[in-house]
C-alpha positions in Angstrom: 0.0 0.0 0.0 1.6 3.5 -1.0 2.5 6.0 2.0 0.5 9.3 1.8 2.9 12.1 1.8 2.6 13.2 5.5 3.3 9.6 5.9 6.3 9.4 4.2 7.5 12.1 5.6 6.7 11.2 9.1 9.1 8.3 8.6 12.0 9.7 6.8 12.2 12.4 9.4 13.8 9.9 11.8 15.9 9.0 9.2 17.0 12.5 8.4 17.5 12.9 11.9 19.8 9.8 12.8 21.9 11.3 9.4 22.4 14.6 10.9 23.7 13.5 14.3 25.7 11.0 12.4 27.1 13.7 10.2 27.8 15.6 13.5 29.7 13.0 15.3 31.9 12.3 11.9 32.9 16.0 12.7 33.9 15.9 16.5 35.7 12.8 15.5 37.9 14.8 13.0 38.2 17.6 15.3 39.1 15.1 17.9 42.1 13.7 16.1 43.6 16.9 15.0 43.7 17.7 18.4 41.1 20.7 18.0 39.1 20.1 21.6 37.3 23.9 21.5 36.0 22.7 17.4 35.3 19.8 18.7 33.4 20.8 22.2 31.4 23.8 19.8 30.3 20.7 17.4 29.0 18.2 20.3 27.2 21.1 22.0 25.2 21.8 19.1 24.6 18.2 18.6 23.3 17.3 22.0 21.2 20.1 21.8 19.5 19.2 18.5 20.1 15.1 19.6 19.6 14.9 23.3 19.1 11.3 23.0 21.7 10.6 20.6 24.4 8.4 22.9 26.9 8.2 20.4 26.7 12.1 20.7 26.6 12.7 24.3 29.9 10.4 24.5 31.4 12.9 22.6 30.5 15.6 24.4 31.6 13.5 27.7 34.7 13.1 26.2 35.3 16.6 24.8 34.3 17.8 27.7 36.8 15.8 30.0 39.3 16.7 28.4 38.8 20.5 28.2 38.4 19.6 31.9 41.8 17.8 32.2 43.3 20.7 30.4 41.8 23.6 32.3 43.0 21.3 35.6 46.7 21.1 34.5 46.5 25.3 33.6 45.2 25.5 37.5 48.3 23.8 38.5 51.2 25.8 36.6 49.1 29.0 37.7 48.7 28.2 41.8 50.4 24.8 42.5 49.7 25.1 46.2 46.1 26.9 46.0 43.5 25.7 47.9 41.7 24.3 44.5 44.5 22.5 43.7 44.3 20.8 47.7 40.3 20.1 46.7 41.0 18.6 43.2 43.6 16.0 45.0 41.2 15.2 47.4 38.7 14.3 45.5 40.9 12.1 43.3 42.3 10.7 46.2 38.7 9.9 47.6 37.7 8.5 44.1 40.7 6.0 44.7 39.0 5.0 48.5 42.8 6.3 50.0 40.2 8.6 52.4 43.3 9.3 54.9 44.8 11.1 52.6 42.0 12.7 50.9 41.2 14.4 54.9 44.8 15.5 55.0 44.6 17.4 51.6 41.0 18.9 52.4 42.7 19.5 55.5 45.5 21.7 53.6 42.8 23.5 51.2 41.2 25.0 54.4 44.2 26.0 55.9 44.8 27.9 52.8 40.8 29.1 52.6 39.0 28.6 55.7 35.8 29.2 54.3 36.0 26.8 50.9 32.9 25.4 51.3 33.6 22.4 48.8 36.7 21.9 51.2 34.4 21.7 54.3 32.0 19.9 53.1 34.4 17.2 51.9 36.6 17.1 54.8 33.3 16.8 57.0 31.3 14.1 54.8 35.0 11.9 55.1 35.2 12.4 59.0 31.2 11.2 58.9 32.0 8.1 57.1 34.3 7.3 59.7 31.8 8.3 62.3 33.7 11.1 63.5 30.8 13.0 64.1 31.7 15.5 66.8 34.6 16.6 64.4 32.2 16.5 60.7 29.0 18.7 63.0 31.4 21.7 63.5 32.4 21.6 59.6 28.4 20.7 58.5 27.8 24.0 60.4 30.8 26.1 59.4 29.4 25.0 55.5 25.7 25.8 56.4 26.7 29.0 57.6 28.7 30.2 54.2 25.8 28.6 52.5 23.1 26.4 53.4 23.0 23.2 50.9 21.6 19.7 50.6 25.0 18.4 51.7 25.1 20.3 54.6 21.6 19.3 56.2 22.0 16.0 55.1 25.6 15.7 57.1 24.2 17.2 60.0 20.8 15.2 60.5 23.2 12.1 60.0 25.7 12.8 62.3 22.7 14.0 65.0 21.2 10.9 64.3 24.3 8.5 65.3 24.8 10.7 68.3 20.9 10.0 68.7 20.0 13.5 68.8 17.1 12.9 66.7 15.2 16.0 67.9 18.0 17.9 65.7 18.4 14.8 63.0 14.8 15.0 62.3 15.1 19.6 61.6 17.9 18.8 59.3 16.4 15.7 57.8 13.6 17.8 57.3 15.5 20.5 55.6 17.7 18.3 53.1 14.6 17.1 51.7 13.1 20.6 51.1 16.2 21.4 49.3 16.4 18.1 47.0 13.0 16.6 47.3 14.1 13.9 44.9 16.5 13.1 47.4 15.7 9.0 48.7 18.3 8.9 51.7 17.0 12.3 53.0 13.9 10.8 53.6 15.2 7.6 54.6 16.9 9.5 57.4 13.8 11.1 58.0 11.8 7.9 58.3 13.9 6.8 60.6 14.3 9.4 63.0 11.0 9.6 63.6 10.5 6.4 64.0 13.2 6.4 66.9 11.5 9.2 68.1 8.0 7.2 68.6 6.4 9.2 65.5 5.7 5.7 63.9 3.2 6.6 61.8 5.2 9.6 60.2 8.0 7.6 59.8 6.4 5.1 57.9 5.0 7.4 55.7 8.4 9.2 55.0 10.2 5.4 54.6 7.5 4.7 52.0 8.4 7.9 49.9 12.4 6.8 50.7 12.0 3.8 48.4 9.2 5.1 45.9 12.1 7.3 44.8 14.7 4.4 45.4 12.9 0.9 45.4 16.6 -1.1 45.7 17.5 1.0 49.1 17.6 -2.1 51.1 18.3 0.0 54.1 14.6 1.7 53.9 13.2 -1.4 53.6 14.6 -2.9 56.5 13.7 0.1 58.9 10.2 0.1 57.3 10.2 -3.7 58.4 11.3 -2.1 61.8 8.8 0.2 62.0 6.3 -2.2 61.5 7.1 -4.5 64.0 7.1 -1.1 66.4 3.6 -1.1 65.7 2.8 -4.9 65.5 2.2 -5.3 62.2 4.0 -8.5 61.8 2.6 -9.7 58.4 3.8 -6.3 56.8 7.6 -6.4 58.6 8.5 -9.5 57.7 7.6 -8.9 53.9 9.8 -5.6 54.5 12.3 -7.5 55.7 12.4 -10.2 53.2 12.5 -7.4 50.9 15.7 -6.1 52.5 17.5 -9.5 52.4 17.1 -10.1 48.9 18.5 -6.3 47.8 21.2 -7.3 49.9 21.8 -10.7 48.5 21.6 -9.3 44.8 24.3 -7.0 45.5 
């Protein structure tokens, strides 16, 4: 059966598309390999914009944009080899690597530089939470909150309240981490479970719920939603929770 016009050219348009951001990649590939990065970064920008679905064209841009990053990174160091940035960059490498001892020491060495670096505290602060070094992380959380209040920041500080089982506090800055990032699953994990500690069973439930409707593989929730409902004797409904949380954890 013959296309009508407006069907033909409903399905060439595809076509004509996937050509273009072909066409498009060809180029940042020649850019690439003349070494031209800004041609090249100029080219996938334009491309993602018109192809925002392409993958073959946001690698490029990935890649372009890496290495303008990589670049810009190695003009920071000639420029200010013992800046504060320069301290941050290392750390987070090192942190990337898991070497977290000396990732502290060089966020350590950025705020000595510049006390008030807020990536710098908030790094050296989420480090000394993952040890559990809370006493030390609260003072940084608050320095951070204080330059700027962020996601980060309440999120360390209902955490740390809530291993030092102030959960009056956890549950304020549990409370205002998910404001900031409502998309944000172990916000309202925390959340959940604060309240829960706190008797406020009900609440707690309800914020666990929303915890793993945003993040259904957070074992974690799971297993505190399991805990909540054994709180209230719901036995039926913890031990699916719980069975729930063993298998997330088994599939890991």
């Amino acid at each position: 059966m013959a296309l009508s016009a407006g069907a033909q050219t409903r399905t060439a348009a595809p076509n004509a598309a996937q050509a273009d951001a072909r066409a498009q990649v060809a180029a940042i590939r020649g850019y690439v390999a003349s070494g031209e990065w800004q041609s090249a970064y100029r080219t996938a920008s334009r491309a993602a914009r018109q192809h925002p679905g392409d993958v073959d064209v946001l690698y490029y841009l990935g890649l372009v944009t890496r290495q303008l990053a990589a670049e810009e990174f190695q003009r920071l160091g000639k420029v200010a080899p013992d800046s504060a940035r320069i301290h941050q960059l290392t750390a987070e490498m090192l942190e990337a690597q898991e070497r977290r001892a000396d990732a502290e020491k060089e966020y350590a060495a950025a705020l000595t530089l510049e006390p008030d670096l807020l990536e710098g505290l908030l790094g050296l602060a989420r480090l000394q939470r993952i040890r559990l070094a809370c006493d030390e992380a609260l003072a940084l959380y608050k320095r951070a909150e204080s330059i700027r209040p962020t996601f980060d920041g309440a999120y360390g500080l209902g955490v740390c309240h809530s291993y030092l089982q102030n959960d009056q506090l956890a549950v304020k800055q549990f409370e205002l981490a998910v404001q900031r990032t409502p998309s944000a699953a172990v916000a309202w994990a925390g959340l959940g479970t604060s309240l829960v500690k706190l008797g406020r069973t009900a609440e707690g439930i309800a914020k666990l719920q929303r915890a793993i409707a945003l993040a259904p593989d957070m074992d974690e929730a799971h297993y505190m939603l399991g805990m909540a409902y054994q709180t209230i004797g719901d036995t039926a409904r913890a031990q699916q929770a719980f069975k729930k949380a063993e298998q997330l954890r088994g599939a890991r």
